[in-house]
N, C-alpha and C positions, 0 to 999 in steps of 0.2 A: 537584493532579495534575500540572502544568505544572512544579511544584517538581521533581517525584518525575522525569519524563520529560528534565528539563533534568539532574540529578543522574545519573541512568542514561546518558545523553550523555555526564557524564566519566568514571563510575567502571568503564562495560560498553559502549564503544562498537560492539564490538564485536558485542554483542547486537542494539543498537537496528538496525545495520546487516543484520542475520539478520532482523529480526524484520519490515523492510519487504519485506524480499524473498524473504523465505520464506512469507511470509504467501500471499502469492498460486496459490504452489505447495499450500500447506493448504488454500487455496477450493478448487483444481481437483480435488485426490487424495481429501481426509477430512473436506470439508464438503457437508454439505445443503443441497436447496434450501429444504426446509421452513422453517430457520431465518426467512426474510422474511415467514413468514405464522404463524409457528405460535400455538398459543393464549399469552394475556397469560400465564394464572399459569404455563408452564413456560421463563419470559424470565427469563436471567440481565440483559439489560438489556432499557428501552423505548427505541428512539428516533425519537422522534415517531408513525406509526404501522406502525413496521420493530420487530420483533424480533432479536434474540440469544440463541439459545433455550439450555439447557443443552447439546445436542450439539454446536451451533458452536461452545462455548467449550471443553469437553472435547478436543473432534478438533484443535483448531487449538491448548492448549495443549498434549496430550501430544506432537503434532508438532512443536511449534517446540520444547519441552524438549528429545526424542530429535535433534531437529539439534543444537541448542545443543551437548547433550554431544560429537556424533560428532566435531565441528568442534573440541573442545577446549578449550570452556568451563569457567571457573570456577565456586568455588561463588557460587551466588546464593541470596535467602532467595526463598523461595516463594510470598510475599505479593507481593514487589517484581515476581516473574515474572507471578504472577497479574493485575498492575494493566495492566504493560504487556501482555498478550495484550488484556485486553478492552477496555482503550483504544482498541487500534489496530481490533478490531472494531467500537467502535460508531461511530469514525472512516469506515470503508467506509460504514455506514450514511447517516452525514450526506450525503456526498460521492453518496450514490442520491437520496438527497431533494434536493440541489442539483443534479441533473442532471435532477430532473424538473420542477423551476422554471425550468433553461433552455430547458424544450420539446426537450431533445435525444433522439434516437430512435438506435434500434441496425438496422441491417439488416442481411437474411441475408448480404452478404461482409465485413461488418465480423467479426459471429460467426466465419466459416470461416476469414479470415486468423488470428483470433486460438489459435482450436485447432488449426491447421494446424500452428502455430509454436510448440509447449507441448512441451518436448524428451521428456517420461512417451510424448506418442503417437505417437515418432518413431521409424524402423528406417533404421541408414546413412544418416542426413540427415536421411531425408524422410520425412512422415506415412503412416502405417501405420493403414488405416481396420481392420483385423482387431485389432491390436494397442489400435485407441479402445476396439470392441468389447468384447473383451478385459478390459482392463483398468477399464472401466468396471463391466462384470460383478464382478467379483472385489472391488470397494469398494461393490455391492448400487446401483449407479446405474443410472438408463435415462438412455439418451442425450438424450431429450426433456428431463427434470429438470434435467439436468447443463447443456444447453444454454442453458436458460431461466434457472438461475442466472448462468451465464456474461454474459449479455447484462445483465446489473445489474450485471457486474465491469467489462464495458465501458462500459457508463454512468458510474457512478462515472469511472473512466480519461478520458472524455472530459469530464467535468467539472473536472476537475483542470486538462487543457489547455488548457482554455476560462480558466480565472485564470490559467492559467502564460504564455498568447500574448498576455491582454493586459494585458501587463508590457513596458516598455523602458528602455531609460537616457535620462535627459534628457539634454540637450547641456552641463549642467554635470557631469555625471556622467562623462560621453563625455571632454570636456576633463581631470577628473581621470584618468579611467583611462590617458590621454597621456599625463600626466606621468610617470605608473608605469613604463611600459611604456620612459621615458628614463630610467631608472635600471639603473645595474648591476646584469646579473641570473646573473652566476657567472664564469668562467673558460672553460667550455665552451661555445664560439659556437653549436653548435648545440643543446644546452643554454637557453642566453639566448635565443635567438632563439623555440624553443616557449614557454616564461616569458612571453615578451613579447605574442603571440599567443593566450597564455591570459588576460591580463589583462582584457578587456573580458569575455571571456565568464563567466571566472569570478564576475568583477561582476552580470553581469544572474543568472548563477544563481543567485548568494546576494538577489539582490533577488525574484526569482519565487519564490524558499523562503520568503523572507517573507513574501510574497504569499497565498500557499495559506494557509503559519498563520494570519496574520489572519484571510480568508476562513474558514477552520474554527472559529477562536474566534467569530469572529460570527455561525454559525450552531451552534454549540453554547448560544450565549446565546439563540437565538431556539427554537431548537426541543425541547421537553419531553424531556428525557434521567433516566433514570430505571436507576441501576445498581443490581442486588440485591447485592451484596458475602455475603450468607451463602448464596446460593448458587453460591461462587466453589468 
């Protein structure tokens, strides 16, 4: 799968890029809360004792498909699309279960910042409590459901942070990124000058993305994952 995820990186970057950040749009609009408890036999996967029921992999592939295309995608095979939707599903999964091993909890303003700020329940800026109403209605959500899942999106979220902060550059690292940052970095001084200022950060970013993967692969090897593929 790692193969498959690293080859879709060069041939569809463009997808993996949709498919991280689209994904989260699909929790809030066209996924259930059910899917985290629902019964074993209607789980497109296990992981650990979190499902991915068939409706969360149905709602969140024909949605990421219908962006993919709007957006101007290629042809893709169907299998390759199929692998990446339920990856990055059972991916959120993990990242819930490592957020309940950090003891971390959600409270009610962590929830409201986070649906306050979801641009679906916003009118001219700002959140539109008619508009949540609304449209929560019309995707067959109650707000309690919709909210309670939310708060496993937040979990997961602050688990991720929890590997990402503690992450930093060593002081050899720091020292290399120096040198970088004395090297010519274009003709346009102010040009060169952001180059230069991006050079440490862009280091520790690409070191805190390593970070998370690791972290994910180690907890994919520890905890029971179990994908139905014929029911893809």
């Amino acid at each position: 799968m790692i193969k498959l995820m690293r080859n879709a990186a060069h041939d569809y970057p463009w997808l993996l890029k949709s498919i991280m950040g689209i994904l989260a749009v699909a929790f809030v609009i066209t996924m259930g809360w059910w899917g985290f408890g629902e019964q074993q036999g209607n789980a497109v996967a296990n992981v650990g004792d979190l499902t991915v029921s068939r409706d969360d992999f149905r709602r969140a592939y024909e949605f990421l498909y219908r962006s993919y295309k709007e957006k101007g995608g290629g042809e893709l095979k169907d299998e390759t699309f199929k692998e990446l939707v339920v990856d990055q599903l059972v991916d959120n999964r993990l990242w819930v279960l490592a957020a309940r091993e950090m003891g971390i909890t959600v409270s009610e303003t962590d929830l409201h910042d986070m649906i306050v700020q979801i641009p679906d329940f916003q009118k001219n800026g700002a959140f539109d409590p008619d508009l949540y109403q609304r449209l929560l209605a019309a995707n067959h959500w109650k707000p309690a459901a919709f909210e309670a899942m939310q708060m496993q999106e937040i979990l997961a979220g602050k688990a991720r942070m929890v590997v990402r902060n503690a992450v930093t550059l060593t002081p050899a690292e720091v020292a290399e990124g120096q040198i970088l940052m004395m090297r010519p970095q274009g003709p346009d001084p102010k040009q060169a000058i952001a180059a230069k200022d991006r050079v440490l950060q862009d280091m520790l970013l690409q070191k805190q993305q390593r970070a998370l993967q690791a972290y994910q692969e180690a907890l994919k090897n520890k905890v029971p994952i179990t994908i139905h593929r014929e029911l893809l």
